[in-house]
C-alpha positions as CSV (number, residue, x, y, z in Angstrom):
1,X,0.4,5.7,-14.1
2,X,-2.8,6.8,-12.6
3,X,-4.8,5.9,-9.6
4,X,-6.7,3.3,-12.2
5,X,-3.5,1.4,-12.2
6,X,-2.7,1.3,-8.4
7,X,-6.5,0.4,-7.8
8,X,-6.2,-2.7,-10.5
9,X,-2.6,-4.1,-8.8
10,X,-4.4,-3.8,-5.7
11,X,-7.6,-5.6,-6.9
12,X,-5.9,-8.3,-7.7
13,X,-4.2,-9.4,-4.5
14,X,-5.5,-11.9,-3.1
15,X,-8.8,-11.0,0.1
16,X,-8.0,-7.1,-1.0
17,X,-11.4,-4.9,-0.4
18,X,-11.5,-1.4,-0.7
19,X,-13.1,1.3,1.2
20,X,-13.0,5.1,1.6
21,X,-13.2,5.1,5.6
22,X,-12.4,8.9,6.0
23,X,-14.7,9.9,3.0
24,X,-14.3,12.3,0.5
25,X,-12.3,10.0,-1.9
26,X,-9.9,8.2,-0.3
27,X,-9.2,4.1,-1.5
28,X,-7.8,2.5,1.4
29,X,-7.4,-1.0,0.5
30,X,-7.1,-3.6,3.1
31,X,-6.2,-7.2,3.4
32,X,-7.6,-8.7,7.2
33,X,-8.9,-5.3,8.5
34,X,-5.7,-4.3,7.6
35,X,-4.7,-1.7,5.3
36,X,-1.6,-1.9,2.9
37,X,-2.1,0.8,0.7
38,X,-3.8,4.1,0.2
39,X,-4.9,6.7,-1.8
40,X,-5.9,10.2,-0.9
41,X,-7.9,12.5,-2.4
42,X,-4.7,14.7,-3.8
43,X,-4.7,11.5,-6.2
44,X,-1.3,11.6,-7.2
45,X,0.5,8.9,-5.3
46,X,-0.2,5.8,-3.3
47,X,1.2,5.2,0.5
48,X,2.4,1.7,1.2
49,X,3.9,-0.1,4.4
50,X,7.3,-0.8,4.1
51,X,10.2,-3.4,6.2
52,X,10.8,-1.0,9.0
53,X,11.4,2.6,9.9
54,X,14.6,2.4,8.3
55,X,13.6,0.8,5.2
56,X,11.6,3.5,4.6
57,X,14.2,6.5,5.2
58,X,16.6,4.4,3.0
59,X,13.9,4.6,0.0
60,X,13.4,8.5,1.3
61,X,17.0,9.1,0.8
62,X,17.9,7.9,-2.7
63,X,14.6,10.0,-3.3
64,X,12.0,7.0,-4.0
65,X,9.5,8.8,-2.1
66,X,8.7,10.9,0.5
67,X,7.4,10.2,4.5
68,X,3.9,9.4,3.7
69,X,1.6,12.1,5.8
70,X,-0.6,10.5,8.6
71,X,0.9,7.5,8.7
72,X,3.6,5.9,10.8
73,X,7.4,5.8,9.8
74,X,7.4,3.1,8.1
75,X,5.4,4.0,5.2
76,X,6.1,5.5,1.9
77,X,4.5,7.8,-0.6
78,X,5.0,7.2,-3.9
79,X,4.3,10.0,-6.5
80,X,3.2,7.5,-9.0
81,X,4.8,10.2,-11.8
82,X,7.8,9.1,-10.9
83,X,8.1,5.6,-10.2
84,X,8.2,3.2,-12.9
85,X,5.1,0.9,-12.8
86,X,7.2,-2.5,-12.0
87,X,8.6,-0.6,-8.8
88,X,5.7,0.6,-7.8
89,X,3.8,-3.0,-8.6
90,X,6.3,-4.3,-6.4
91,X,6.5,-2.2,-3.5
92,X,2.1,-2.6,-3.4
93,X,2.9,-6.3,-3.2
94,X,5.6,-5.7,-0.6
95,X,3.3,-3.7,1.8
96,X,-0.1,-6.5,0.8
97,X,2.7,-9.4,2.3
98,X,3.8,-7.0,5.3
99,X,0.4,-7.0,6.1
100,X,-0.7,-10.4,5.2
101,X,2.2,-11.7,7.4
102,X,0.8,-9.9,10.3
103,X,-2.7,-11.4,10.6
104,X,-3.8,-14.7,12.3
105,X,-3.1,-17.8,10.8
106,X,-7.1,-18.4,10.4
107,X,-7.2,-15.1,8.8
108,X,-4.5,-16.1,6.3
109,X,-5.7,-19.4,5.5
110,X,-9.0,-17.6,5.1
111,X,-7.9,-15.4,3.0
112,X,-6.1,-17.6,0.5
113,X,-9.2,-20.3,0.6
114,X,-7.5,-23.5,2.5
């Protein structure tokens, strides 16, 4: 899995846009304004938004990932070596809903064309 792969699951979600808004090769990729996953320029994991604080120590714990740097508690770095590609599919998705949950509802319904 590759930065290729995280970029095309992220793509795909619905209103995702992606930007490099520090520079020097980040993909931040944002739903709203809002971002739900990135990419730094190490480009060897993804960070996502997870539940809660505690969510994301659980997923630290049983060695999922590690506290992503920067960011608050509650998200996650993946080292995308490590985590098979439906997990990691599904914890992108998890974070893109997180954050989709969390914007207006005219945002939302913007979003998703209604």
């Amino acid at each position: 899995m590759n930065r290729d792969l995280v970029n095309e699951i992220c793509s795909a979600l619905p209103g995702a846009v992606n930007s490099d808004p520090w520079g020097g090769g980040h993909d931040a990729w944002k739903v709203g304004d809002k971002m739900f996953a990135s990419i730094g320029v190490k480009n060897d994991g993804v960070s996502v938004k997870t539940p809660s604080v505690e969510d994301a120590q659980l997923l630290i714990d049983l060695g999922r990932g590690v506290r992503a740097p920067y960011f608050h508690r509650s998200w996650l770095r993946l080292d995308w070596t490590q985590v098979p590609e439906d997990e990691l599919r599904d914890r992108i998705e998890t974070s893109y809903k997180i954050i989709f949950s969390g914007l207006t509802k005219k945002k939302q319904l913007k979003i998703s064309g209604q």
